[in-house]
N, C-alpha and C positions, 0 to 999 in steps of 0.2 A: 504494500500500500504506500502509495506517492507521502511523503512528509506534508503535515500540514502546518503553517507557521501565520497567527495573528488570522486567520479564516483564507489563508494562500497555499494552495498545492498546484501541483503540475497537472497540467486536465487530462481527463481521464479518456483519450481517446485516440484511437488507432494511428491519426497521424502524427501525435505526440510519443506515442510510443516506440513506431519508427522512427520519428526522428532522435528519440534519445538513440536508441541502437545505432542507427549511423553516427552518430556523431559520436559517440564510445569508443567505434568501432575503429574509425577514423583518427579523431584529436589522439596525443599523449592522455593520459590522466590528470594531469596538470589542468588543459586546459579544455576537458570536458568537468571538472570539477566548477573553474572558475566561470565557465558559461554558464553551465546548473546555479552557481548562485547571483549571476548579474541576473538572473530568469526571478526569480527569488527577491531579490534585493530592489529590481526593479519596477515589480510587482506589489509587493510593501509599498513601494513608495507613491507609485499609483493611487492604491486601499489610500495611505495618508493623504493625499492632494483630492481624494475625491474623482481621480479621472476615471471616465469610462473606457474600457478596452477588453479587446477581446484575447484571451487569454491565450489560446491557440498560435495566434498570429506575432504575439508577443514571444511566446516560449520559442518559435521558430525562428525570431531575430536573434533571442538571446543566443541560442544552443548554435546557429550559423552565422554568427559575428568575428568569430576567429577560425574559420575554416578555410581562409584564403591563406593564412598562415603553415598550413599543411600543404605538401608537397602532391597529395594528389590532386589540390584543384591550386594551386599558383601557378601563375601566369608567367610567362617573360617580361611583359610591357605592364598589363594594368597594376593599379593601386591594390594592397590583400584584398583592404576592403573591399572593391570590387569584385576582387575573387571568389571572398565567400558571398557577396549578397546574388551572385550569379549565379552558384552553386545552389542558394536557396531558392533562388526564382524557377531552378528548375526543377527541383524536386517537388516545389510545390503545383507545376504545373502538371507534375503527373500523378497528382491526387485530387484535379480538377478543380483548383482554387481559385475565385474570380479573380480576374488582372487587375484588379483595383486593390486588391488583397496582398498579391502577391506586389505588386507596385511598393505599396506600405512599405512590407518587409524589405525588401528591395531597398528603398531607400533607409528606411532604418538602420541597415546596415551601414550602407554609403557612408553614413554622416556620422557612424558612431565615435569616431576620433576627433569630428570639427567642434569645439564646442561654442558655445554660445548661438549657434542656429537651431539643434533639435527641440532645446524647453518650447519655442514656437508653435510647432509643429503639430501632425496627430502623435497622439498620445502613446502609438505605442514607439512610435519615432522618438519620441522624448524618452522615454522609461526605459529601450535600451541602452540607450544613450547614459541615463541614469543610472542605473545597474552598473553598468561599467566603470564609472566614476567612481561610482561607491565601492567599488570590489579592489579596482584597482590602483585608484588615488585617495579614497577614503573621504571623498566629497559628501557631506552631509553625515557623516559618522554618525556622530553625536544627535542625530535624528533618528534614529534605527532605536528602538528597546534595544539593553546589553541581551536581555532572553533571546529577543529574537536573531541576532546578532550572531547568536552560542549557539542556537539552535539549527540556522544555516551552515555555521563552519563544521557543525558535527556531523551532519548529514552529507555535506561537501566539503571537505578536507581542503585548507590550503596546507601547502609544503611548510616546514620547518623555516626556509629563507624562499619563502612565498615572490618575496620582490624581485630578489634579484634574479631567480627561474623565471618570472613572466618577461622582464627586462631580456634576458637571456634567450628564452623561445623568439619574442620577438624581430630579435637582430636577426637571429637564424633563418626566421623565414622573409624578412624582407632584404639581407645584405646582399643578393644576386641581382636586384635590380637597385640599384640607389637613384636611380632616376625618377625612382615614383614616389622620394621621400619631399622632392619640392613642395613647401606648404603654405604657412599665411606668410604672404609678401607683406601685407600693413607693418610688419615684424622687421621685415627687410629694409623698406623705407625709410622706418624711424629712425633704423642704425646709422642708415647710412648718412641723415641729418645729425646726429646726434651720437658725435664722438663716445659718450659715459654712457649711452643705454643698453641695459640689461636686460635682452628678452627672460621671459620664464622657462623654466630647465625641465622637462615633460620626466624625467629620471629622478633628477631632484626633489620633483613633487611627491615621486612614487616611496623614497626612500625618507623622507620625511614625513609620510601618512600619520592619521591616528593607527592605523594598524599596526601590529607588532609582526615581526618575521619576515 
């Protein structure tokens, strides 16, 4: 039986269940753990803001938001992200998921590293977005119950030095293309005005979390 945390479990139904099994089958354990609980985390955070969303659709952004980071669906040229929401787009088309659905997710994924564009957005575009933050920058920590907080990591294990593994996954699957790491130029601009500016350090953030490990 799926964990239920604060009235949130994983839905109870056949395309959730394949797609936990592919994505298990596929990710390391690492980072089918830490998808499980940006699903979770993100979810919660939903339940707290009051959004509407469909669970299904969400748990599908969550569980394929780092599946472009795996070697059987990277790319040479695109962004991961791309990777996996492409991966998603099609697996949900062969369980005949309206295009406006799969669009969602689709974009969901796209954007889950920009931030400041998803909170806009439909809600389950935000809530991955969210999920992730929280799992892996520790954004809104201290908004999470510790119970339910305890109760995700039990269920879904982070590693011992949780950080520097996802840090570490990461490089691995995107150092073959460094072309696709080009990102917000506003960042680029400013510098290049402004001899002393310090953009923010996306590793820094990770390693100074509220989390521990």
């Amino acid at each position: 039986m799926a964990l239920t945390i604060a009235g949130i479990s994983i839905p109870d139904s056949k395309l959730a269940r394949d797609i936990t099994e592919l994505v298990r089958d596929t990710e390391s354990p690492l980072l089918f753990h830490h998808s499980s609980r940006v699903y979770y985390f993100g979810a919660l955070s939903g339940k707290r803001r009051g959004l509407n969303f469909d669970p299904e659709l969400l748990y599908a952004g969550a569980m394929f938001h780092d599946m472009g980071l795996t070697h059987q669906h990277s790319s040479e040229q695109e962004r991961f992200e791309v990777d996996g929401a492409n991966a998603a787009s099609s697996f949900l088309k062969s369980y005949g998921i309206s295009q406006a659905d799969i669009d969602t997710v689709w974009t969901a994924i796209a954007l889950h590293t920009t931030p400041g564009i998803p909170q806009h957005m439909h809600p389950v575009v935000a809530l991955v977005t969210a999920g992730v933050e929280m799992d892996v920058l520790g954004i809104d920590y201290h908004g999470f119950h510790e119970s339910d907080r305890e109760a995700v990591v039990h269920a879904h294990p982070r590693t011992p030095h949780f950080k520097e593994d996802i840090l570490q996954t990461f490089y691995d699957g995107i150092k073959h293309k460094p072309e696709t790491t080009f990102g917000n130029v506003k960042a680029d601009v400013i510098a290049d005005k402004e001899p002393h500016f310090h953009k923010g350090n996306f590793c820094s953030v990770i390693r100074n979390s509220a989390w521990v490990g």
